[in-house]
Wavefront OBJ file of the C-alpha trace (Angstrom):
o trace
v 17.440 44.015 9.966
v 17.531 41.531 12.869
v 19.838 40.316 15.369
v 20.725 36.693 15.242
v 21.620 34.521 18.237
v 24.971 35.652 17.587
v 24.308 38.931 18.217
v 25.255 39.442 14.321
v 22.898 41.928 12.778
v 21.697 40.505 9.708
v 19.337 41.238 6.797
v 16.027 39.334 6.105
v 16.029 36.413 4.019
v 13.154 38.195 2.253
v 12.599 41.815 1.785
v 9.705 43.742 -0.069
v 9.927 46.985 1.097
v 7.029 47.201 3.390
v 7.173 44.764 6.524
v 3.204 44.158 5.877
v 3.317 43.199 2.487
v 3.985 39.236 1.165
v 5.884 39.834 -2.076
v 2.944 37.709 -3.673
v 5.415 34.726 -2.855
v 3.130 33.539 -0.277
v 1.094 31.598 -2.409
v 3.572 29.919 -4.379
v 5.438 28.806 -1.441
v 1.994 27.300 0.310
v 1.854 25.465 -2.948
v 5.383 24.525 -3.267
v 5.831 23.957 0.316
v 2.934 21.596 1.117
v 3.678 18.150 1.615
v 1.834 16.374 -1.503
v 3.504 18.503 -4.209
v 7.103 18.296 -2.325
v 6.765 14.394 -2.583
v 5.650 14.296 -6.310
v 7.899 16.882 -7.186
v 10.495 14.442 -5.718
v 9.285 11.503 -7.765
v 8.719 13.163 -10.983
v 12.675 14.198 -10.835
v 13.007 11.221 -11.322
v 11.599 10.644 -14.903
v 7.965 10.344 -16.360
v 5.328 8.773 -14.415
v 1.796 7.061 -14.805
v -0.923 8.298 -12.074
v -0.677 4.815 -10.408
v 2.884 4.562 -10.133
v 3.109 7.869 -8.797
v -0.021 6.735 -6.599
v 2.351 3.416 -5.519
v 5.216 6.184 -5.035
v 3.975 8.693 -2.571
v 3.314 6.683 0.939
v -0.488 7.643 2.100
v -1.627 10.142 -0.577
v -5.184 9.264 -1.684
v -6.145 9.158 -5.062
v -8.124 12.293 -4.219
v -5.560 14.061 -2.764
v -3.046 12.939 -6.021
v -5.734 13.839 -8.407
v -5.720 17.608 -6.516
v -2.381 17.807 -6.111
v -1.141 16.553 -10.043
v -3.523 19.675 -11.146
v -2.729 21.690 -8.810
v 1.123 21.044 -10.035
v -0.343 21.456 -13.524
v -2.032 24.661 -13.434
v 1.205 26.244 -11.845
v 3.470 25.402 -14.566
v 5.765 22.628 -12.809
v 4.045 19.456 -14.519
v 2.574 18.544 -17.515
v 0.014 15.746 -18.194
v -0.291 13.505 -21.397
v -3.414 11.888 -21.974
v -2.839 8.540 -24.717
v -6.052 7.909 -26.562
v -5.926 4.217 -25.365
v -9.011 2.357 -23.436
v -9.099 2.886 -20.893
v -6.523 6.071 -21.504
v -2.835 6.021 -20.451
v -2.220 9.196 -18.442
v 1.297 10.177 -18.076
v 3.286 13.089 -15.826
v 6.192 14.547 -16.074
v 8.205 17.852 -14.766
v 8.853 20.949 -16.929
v 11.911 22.682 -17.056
v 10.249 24.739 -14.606
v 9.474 22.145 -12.392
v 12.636 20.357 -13.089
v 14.634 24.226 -12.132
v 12.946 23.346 -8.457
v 14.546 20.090 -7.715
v 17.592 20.857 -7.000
v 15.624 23.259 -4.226
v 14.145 20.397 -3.011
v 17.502 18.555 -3.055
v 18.911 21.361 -1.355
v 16.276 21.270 1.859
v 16.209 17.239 2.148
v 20.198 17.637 2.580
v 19.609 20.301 5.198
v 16.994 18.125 6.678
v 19.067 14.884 6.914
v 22.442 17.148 7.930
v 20.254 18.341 11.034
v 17.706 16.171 11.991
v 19.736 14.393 15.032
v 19.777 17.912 16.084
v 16.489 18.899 15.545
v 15.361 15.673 17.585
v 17.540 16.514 20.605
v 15.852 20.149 20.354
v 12.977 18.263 20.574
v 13.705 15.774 23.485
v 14.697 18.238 25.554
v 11.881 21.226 24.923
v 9.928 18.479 26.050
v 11.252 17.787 28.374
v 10.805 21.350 29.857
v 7.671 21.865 28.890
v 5.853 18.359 29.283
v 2.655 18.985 29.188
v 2.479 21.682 26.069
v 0.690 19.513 24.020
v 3.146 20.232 21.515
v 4.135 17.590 19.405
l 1 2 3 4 5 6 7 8 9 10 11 12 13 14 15 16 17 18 19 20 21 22 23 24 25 26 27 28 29 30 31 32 33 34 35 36 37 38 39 40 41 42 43 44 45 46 47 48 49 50 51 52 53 54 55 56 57 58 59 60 61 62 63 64 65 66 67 68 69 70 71 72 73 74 75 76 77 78 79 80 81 82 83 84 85 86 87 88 89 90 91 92 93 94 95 96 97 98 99 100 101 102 103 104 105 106 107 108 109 110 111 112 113 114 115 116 117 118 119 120 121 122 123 124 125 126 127 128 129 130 131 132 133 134 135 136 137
């Protein structure tokens, strides 16, 4: 248990029995959580897509970084990939019901995001303010 700011004693958001150990959560959340996958997941929800238009879709991901992220994806169950036996071949990607079941997740945090981020910024300005030459930014 912690106290909160309110002075509430609550329980943790995540509990395994043993303060030490990670639940073996920790690696799907650094795959879930990191930026690429967030931002594919986010465009796949939205219906099938062909490596370039997902490419076109996700503002400054490489085409290495796609290609690493798509399998990545892949491997963990949340996409699959269609190859078409065309020339050159048609490569499409799509979410599985798996990877559609984390959406509304994803839904969820951009919601929180947008509901707070004029708050988060004035955190921001004025923590800087404070503290101006952190080199925190």
């Amino acid at each position: 248990m912690s106290v909160g700011h309110t002075g509430v004693t609550t329980p943790p958001v995540v509990t395994c029995g043993d303060e030490h150990e990670d639940c073996g959560i920790r690696d799907v959340l650094d795959r879930i959580g990191d930026k690429w996958s967030v931002l594919v997941v986010v465009e796949l929800a939205q219906g099938v897509r062909r490596f370039r238009q997902l490419q076109r879709a996700v503002p400054g991901i490489s085409q290495r970084m796609l290609t690493l992220t798509v399998r990545r994806l892949e491997r963990d169950g949340l996409i699959t990939r269609t190859v078409y036996p065309t020339v050159p071949p048609q490569v499409e990607y799509e979410l599985t019901p798996m990877g559609h079941s984390l959406t509304h997740l994803v839904k969820a945090l951009a919601d929180w995001s947008a509901e707070h981020r004029e708050a988060i910024a004035q955190a921001r300005h004025d923590w800087d303010a404070v503290h101006p030459d952190s080199g925190v930014r």
